[in-house]
N, C-alpha and C positions, 0 to 999 in steps of 0.2 A: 600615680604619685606626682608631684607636684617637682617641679626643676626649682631650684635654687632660682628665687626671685626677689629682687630688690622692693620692698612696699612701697607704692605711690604715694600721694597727696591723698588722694580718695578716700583710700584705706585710714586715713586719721580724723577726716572732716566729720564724720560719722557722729549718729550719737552718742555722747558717753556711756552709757552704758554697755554697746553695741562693741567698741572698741575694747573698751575694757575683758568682754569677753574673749572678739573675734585675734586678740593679743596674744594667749596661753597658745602655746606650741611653736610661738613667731619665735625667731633667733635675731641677738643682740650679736653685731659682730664690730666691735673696736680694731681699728690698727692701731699698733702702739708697739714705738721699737723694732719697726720691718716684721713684727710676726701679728697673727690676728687674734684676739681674744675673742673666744664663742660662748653663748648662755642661751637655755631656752627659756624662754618665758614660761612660768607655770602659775604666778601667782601676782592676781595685780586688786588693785584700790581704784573706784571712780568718787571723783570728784566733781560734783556740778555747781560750782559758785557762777555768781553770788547769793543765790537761797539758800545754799549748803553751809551751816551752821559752822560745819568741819572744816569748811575751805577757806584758805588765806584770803581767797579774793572774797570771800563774804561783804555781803552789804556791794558790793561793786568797788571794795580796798584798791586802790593801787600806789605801790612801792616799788620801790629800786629791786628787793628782793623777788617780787611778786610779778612781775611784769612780762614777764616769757609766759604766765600763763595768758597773755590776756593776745600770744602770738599764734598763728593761722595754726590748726592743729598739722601736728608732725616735730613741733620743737621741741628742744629739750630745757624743761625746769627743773634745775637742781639745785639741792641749797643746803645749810648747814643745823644737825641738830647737837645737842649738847656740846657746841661746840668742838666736833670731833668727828659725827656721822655724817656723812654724805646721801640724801634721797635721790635718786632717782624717778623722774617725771615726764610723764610727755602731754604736752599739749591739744587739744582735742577740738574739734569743730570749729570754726570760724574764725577770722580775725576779730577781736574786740569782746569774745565769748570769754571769759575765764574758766575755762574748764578743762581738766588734765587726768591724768592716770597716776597713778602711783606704782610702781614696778616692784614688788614684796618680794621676790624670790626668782632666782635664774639656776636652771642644769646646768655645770658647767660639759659640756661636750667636747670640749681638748681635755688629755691628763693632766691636768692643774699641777702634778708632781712631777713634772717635765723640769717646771719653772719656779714653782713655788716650795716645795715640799721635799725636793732632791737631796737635800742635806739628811734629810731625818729619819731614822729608821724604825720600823712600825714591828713589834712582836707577833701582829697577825693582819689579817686583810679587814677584817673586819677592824682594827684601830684606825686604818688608812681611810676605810669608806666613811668611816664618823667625821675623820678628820675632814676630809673634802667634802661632806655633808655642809658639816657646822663654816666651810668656806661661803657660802651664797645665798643660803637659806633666811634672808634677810635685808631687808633695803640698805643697811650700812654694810655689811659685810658683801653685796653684791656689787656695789659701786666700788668697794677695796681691790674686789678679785676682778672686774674689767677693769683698772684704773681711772676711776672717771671723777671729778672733782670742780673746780666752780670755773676749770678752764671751756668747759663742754656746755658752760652757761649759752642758752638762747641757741645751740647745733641746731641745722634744719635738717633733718634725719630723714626726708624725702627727700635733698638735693648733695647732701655731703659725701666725700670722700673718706674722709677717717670715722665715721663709725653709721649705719644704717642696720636698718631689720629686711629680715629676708622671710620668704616662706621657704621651707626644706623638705615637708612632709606635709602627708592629708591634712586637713582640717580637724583640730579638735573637737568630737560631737556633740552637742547640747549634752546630751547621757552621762560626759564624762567631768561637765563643770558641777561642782559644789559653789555655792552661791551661801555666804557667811556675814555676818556684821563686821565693818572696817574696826580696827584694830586701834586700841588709845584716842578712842575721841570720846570719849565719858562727857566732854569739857561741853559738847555741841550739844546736850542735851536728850530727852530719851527718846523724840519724835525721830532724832538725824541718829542719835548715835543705833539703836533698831534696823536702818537701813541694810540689806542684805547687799553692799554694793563692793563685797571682797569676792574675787572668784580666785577658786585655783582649780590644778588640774586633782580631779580622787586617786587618791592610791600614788600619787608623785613624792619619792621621799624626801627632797626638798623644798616642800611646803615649810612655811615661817615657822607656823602656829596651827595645829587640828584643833 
């Protein structure tokens, strides 16, 4: 078994697809408020602009919003959808690469109803486990439950103290990724939007979307 380990620099520089995978099983750990918020990774999006249709940085774009991608891989790009969701992103292989991950879904691994859920009382366990299902199981809904927002814009999550990935368990096997089309990019057309570049983990029931 693998000791609780902070991910390097290395571990992001990687290919995007490579990271994308070698990602599912990693643990997101925020401090926030003296206690730590935990999530495993199970379910992530690659992106490789600027060829990727899909991707902000398309065509080699660069804006104010978009600009963490274009940062050494290990950063965090995050940003605002329907003005209300928050993505989660991380940056991937080289300085001046625009190319990132997409983070789709985290296990939460603390009782989330420690802190969140305390108030409410559930007629059986089974309403409880829906409940903290439908907590993470989703790029807006997973950045709600670590609290992460446009303060964690451009984080280097290889050198930071308030929030970094760790390894905690074995490696994920090849066996165990499902390999899917990314989700809502209909827009990028049928050559990008076909791309099998979602992985999660099979059988995880915090997956987004089967």
């Amino acid at each position: 078994m693998i000791k609780n380990r902070k991910l390097k620099r290395g571990f992001y520089i990687k290919p995007t697809i490579e990271v994308a995978k070698n990602l599912l099983g990693k643990y997101l750990i925020h401090k926030f408020r003296n206690r730590k918020i935990v999530g495993k990774i199970v379910e992530t999006e690659a992106y490789i602009g600027p060829q990727d249709k899909a991707s902000h940085a398309h065509r080699g774009k660069i804006t104010e919003r978009n600009k963490a991608e274009y940062m050494i891989g290990g950063h965090i790009y995050i940003y605002l959808v329907y003005g209300m969701h928050w993505q989660l992103n991380i940056s991937t292989a080289n300085y001046g690469q625009p190319e990132c991950v997409l983070i789709r879904a985290v296990e939460p691994t603390v009782d989330i109803a420690k802190f969140q859920i305390s108030n409410l009382k559930f007629k059986n366990d089974i309403s409880k486990l829906k409940f903290i299902k439908n907590s993470t199981n989703g790029p807006g809904k997973l950045c709600k439950y670590l609290k992460l927002d446009k303060r964690h814009y451009g984080l280097d999550l290889a050198e930071n103290k308030e929030m970094w990935l760790e390894d905690r368990e074995d490696k994920i096997k090849p066996s165990q990724i499902v390999a899917s089309r990314r989700i809502g990019i209909d827009y990028a057309g049928p050559y990008w939007a076909k791309r099998k570049w979602r992985f999660y983990i099979n059988g995880n029931h915090f997956v987004s979307k089967l």
